[in-house]
C-alpha positions as CSV (number, residue, x, y, z in Angstrom):
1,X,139.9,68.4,154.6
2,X,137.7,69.3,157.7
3,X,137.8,73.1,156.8
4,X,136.9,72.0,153.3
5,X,134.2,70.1,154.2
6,X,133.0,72.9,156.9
7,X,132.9,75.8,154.5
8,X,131.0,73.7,151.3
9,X,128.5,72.8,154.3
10,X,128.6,76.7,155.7
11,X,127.5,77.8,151.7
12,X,124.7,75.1,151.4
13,X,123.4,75.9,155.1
14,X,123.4,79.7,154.4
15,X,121.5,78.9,150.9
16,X,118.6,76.8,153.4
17,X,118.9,80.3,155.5
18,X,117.7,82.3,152.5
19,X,115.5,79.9,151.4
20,X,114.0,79.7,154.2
21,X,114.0,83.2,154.7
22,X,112.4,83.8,151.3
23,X,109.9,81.2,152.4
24,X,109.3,83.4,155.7
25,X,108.6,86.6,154.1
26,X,106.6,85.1,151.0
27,X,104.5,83.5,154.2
28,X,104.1,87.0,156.1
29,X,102.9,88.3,152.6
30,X,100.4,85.5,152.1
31,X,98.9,85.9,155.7
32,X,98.2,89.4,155.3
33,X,97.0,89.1,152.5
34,X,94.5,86.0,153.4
35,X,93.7,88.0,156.1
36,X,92.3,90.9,154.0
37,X,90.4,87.7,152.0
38,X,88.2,87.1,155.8
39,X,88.2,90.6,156.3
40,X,85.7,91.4,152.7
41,X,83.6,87.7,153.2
42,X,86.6,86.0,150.7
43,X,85.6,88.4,147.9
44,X,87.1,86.7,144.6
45,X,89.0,90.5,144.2
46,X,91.0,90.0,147.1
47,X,93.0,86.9,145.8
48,X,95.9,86.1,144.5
49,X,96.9,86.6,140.7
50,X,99.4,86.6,138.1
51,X,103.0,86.2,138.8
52,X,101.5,86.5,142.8
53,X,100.0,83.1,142.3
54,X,102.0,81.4,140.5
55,X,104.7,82.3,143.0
56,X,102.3,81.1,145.5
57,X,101.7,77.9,143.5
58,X,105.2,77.1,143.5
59,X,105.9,77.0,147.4
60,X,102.7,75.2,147.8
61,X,104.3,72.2,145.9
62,X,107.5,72.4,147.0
63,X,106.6,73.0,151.0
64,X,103.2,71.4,151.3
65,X,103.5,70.8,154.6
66,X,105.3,73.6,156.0
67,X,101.7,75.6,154.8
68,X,98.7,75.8,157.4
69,X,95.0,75.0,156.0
70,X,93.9,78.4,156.1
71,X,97.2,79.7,153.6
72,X,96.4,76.6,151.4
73,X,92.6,77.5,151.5
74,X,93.8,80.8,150.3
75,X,95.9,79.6,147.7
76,X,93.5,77.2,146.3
77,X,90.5,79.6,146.2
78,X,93.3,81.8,143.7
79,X,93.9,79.3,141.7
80,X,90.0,78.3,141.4
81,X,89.4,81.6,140.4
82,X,91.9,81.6,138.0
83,X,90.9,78.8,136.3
84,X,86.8,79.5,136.4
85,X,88.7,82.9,134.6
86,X,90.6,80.9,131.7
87,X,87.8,79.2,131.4
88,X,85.7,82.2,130.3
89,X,87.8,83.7,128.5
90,X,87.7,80.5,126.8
91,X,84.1,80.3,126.3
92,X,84.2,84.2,125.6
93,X,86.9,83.1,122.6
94,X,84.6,80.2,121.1
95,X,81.6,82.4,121.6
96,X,83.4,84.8,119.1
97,X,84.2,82.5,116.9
98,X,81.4,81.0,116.3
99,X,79.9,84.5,116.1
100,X,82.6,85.1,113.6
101,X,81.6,82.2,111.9
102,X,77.8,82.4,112.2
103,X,77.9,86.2,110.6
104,X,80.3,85.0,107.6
105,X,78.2,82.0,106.6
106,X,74.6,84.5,106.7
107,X,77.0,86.9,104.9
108,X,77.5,83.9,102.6
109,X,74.0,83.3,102.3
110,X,73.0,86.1,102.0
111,X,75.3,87.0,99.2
112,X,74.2,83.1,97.4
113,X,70.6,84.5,97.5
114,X,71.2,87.7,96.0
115,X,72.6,86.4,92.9
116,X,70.0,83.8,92.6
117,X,67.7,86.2,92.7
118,X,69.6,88.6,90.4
119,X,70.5,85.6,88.1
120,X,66.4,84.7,88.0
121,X,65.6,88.3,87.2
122,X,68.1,88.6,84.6
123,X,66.8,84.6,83.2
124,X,63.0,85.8,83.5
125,X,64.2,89.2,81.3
126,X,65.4,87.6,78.7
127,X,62.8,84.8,78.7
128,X,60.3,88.0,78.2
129,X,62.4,89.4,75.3
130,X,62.4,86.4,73.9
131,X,58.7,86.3,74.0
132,X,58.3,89.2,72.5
133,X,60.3,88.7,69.8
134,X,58.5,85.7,69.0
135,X,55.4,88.0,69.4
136,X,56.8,89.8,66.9
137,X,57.8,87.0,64.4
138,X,54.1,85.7,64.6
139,X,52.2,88.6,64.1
140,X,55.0,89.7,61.1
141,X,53.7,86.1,59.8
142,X,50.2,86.5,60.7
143,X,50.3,89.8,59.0
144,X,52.0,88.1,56.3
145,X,49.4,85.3,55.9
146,X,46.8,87.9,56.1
147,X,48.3,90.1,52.9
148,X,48.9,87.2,51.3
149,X,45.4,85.6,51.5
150,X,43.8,88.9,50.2
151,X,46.1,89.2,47.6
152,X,44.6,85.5,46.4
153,X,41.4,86.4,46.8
154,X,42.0,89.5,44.5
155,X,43.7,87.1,42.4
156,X,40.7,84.8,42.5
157,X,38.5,87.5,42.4
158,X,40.1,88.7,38.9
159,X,40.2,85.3,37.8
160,X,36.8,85.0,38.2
161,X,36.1,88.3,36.2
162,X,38.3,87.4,33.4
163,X,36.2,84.4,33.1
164,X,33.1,86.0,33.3
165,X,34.2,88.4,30.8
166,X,33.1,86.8,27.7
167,X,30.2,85.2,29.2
168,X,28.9,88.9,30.4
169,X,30.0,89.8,27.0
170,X,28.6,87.5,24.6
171,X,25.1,87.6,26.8
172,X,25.4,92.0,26.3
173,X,25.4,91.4,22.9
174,X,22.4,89.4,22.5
175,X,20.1,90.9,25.5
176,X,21.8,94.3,27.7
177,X,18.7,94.4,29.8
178,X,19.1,90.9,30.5
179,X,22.2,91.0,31.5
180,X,21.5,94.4,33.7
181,X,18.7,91.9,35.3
182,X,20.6,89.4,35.8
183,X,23.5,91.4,37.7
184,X,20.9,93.2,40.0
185,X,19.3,89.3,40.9
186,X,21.9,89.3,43.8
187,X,23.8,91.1,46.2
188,X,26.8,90.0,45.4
189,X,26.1,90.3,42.2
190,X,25.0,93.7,42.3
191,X,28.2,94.7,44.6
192,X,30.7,93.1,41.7
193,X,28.4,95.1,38.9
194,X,30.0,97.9,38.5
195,X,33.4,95.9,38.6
196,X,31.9,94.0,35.8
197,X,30.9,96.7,33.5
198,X,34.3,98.6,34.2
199,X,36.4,95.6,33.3
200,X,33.6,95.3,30.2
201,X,33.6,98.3,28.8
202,X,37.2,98.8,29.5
203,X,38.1,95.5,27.4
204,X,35.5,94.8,24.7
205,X,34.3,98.6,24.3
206,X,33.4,98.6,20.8
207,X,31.4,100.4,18.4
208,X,29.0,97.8,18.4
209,X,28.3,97.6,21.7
210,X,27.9,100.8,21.9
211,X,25.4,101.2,19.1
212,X,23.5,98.2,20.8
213,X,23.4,99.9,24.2
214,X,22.1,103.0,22.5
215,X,19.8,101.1,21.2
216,X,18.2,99.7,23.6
217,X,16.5,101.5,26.9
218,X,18.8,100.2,29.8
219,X,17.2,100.2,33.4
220,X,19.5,100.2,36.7
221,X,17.9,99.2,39.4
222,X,15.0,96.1,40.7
């Protein structure tokens, strides 16, 4: 039982030998190391990182107080700087990010005002065709208006002949230089004279009138 007992307690005391002699070489380590710190005014180069520190981090909890002031200075300053690091790299993340996000949403708006502008050429366009399509239309009616009031004026204008007709002719028969007079009283008259006489003579050309105009000494003119 003794012997027992003396080799279980042999294996656990030789496992606090080379922990502690773990412990002791991790130590010398750390000391030359925090001594190279001094040497460069602590320079944040010079510190511990990476696996390094975290290793250092571990015997720092687990032997607090088997660590001097200056080690856990040392220690501490690592870990500060790894943190202040972390922390940039988190601000250097969020920076580009919002970057990231800042270019898509101009991107975005960029793209939004494109097509607006694209979709109010494209509505002005065809606002303009339409115009001139209704251009069109109205002076094709215009036009249209226009033809068809001369084409009642002619109308008028012949009615107004055809009436005249027997007048002018009846009013020949009796007096031709009357009637020759009485075409040459006005300018409008005299303008629609020839009309008159054309329409006449083409209509109610007779050998009457004829004889009658032979007749009788006709005078153009005032």
């Amino acid at each position: 039982m003794a012997h027992e007992a003396l080799i279980r307690g042999w294996e656990r005391l030789r496992g606090w030998l080379n922990q502690d002699r773990e412990f002791l070489l991790w130590r010398q380590r750390l000391d030359q190391a925090q001594v190279q710190w001094e040497q460069v005014d602590r320079d944040p180069g010079s510190l511990r990182r990476g696996t390094v520190l975290t290793e250092a981090e571990g015997w720092l909890h687990r032997r607090p107080a088997e660590i001097n002031a200056g080690e856990r200075t040392f220690i501490q300053a690592g870990l500060d700087e790894r943190t202040r690091e972390q922390q940039n790299r988190e601000r250097r993340r969020q920076n580009l990010i919002w970057g990231l996000a800042a270019g898509f949403l101009i991107a975005i708006g960029t793209a939004l005002f494109v097509f607006l502008q694209w979709d109010r050429a494209e509505t002005q366009a065809a606002l303009a065709a339409e115009q001139t399509e209704l251009a069109k239309t109205e002076s094709a009616k215009a036009r249209k208006a226009q033809l068809e009031a001369e084409e009642q004026t002619r109308l008028a204008q012949r009615g107004a002949y055809n009436l005249q007709l027997p007048r002018v002719s009846d009013l020949w028969r009796q007096d031709p230089g009357q009637t020759l007079s009485l075409l040459n009283d006005t300018d409008r008259a005299r303008r629609s004279c020839a009309i008159l006489l054309g329409v006449f003579f083409t209509a109610c050309v007779s050998s009457e009138i004829i004889s009658s105009s032979r007749a009788t000494p006709v005078r153009f003119g005032p």
